[in-house]
C-alpha positions as CSV (number, residue, x, y, z in Angstrom):
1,X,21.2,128.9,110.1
2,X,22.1,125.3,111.0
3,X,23.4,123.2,107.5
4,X,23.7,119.7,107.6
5,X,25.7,118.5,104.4
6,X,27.5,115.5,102.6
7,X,25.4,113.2,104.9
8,X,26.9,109.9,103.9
9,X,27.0,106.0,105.5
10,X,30.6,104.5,105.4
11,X,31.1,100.8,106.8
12,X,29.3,101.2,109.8
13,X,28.6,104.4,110.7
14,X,27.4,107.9,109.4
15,X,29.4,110.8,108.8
16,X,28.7,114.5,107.9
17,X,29.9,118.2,107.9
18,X,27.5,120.3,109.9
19,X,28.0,124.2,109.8
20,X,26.3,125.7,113.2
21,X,26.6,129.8,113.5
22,X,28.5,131.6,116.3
23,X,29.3,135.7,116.6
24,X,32.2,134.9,115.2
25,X,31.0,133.6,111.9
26,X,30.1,130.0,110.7
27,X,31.8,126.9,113.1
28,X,32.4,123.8,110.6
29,X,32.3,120.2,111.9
30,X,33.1,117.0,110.5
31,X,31.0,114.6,112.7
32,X,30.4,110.8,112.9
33,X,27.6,108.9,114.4
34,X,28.1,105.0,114.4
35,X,24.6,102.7,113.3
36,X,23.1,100.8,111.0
37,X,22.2,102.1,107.6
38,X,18.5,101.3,108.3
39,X,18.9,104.1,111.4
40,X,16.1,107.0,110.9
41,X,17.3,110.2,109.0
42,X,15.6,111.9,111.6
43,X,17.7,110.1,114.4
44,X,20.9,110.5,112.3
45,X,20.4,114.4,111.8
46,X,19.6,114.4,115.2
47,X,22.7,112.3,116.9
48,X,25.3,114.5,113.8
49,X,23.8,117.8,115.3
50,X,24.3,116.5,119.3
51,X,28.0,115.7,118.2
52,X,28.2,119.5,116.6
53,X,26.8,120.5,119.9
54,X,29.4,118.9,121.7
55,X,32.5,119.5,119.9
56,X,31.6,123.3,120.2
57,X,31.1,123.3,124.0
58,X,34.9,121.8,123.9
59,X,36.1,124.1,122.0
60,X,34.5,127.4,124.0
């Protein structure tokens, strides 16, 4: 199961821990997605997960 956590805005962007799962057991990512605070949840959950995503392909 994909967690999202600790979701917080900090000067000008948004940072947040996102667990993804893997064969190996749970993959733990501190991830930061720059915008305004008035940015869409949706679009913030969205652009932290896509930074998750690509942090893991680097790391395969």
């Amino acid at each position: 199961m994909i967690t999202l956590s600790d979701i917080r805005y900090t000067n000008r962007r948004f940072e947040g821990a996102v667990v993804l799962p893997s064969h190996d057991g749970p993959l733990t990512y501190r991830c930061r997605v720059d915008g305004p605070a008035s940015l869409d949840p949706i679009h913030v959950k969205s652009a932290l997960l896509g930074h998750a995503r690509r942090q893991r392909i680097r790391t395969a």
